[in-house]
N, C-alpha and C positions, 0 to 999 in steps of 0.2 A: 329256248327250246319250243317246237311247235308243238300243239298238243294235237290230237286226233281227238273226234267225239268219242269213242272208246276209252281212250288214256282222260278224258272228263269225268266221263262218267265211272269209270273205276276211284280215281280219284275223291270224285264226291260219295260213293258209296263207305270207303277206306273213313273218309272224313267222318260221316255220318254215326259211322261203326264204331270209331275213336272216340267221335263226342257224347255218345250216349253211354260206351262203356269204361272209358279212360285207360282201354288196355290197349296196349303194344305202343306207348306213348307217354311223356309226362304233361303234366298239367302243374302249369305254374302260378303263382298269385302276387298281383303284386301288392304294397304294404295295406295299401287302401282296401281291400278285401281281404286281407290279413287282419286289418283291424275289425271286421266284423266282428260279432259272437259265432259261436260253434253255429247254432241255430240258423242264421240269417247266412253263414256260408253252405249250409246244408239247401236250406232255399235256394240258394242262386245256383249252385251245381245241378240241384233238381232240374231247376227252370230250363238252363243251360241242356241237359239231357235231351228232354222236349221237345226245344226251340227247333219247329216247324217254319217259321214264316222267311221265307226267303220269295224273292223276287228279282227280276232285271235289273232294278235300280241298287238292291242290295248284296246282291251276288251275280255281278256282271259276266264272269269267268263259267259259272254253272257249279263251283267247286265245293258249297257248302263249307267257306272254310272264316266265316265272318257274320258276327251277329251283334243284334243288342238286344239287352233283355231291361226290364224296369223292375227295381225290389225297392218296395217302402217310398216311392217316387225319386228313389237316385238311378238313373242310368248306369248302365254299364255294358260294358261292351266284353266280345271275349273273341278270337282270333287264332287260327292255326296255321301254323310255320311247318316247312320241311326241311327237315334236317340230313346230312348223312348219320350212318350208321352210329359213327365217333362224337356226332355233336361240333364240327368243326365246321365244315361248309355245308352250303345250302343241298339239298338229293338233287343227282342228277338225272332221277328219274321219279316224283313222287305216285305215278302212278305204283311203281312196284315197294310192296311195303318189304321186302328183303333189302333193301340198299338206301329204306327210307324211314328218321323215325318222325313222331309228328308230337309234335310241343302246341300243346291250347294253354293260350295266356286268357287268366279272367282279370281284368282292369275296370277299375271306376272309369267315366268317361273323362274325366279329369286326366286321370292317369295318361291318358291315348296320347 
């Protein structure tokens, strides 16, 4: 799919909106930030909220849709997917969040 700078930028704002509020989306973990404490995963979803620093080299696409963050000096990274509605294939449109849902995975960098 081509994207237009419009369907970018709607898409990074949608992304932006998901990661700072975790609505209209799930947010998954996998075991290695599962194993944190309550506390130290409260931090890293904090962080995650935040997480301002994007650039060319880190966000090639403009999509705000990939990050890393550092808690207690482990790495981690966190990532959003598009899904359809059902969870089955990838949105065939993520700019539109009606036919789109969006899944942020938080992963140790091990994990990736």
């Amino acid at each position: 799919m081509s994207q237009t700078t419009t369907d970018r930028e709607t898409i990074r704002r949608l992304n932006d909106e998901f990661r700072r509020t975790g609505a209209g989306g799930l947010v998954l973990m996998t075991p290695g930030i599962q194993a944190l404490s309550d506390g130290d995963r409260a931090i890293v979803i904090g962080k995650v909220r935040l997480f301002d620093q994007f650039n060319a080299a880190s966000d090639p696409h403009g999509e705000h849709d990939f990050g890393r963050i550092v808690h207690d000096g482990t790495p981690i990274f966190w990532k959003i997917d598009y899904y359809d509605r059902k969870l089955e294939f990838g949105s065939e449109n993520p700019a539109d969040p009606a036919q789109t849902t969006r899944v942020l995975t938080l992963m140790l960098a091990q994990d990736y």
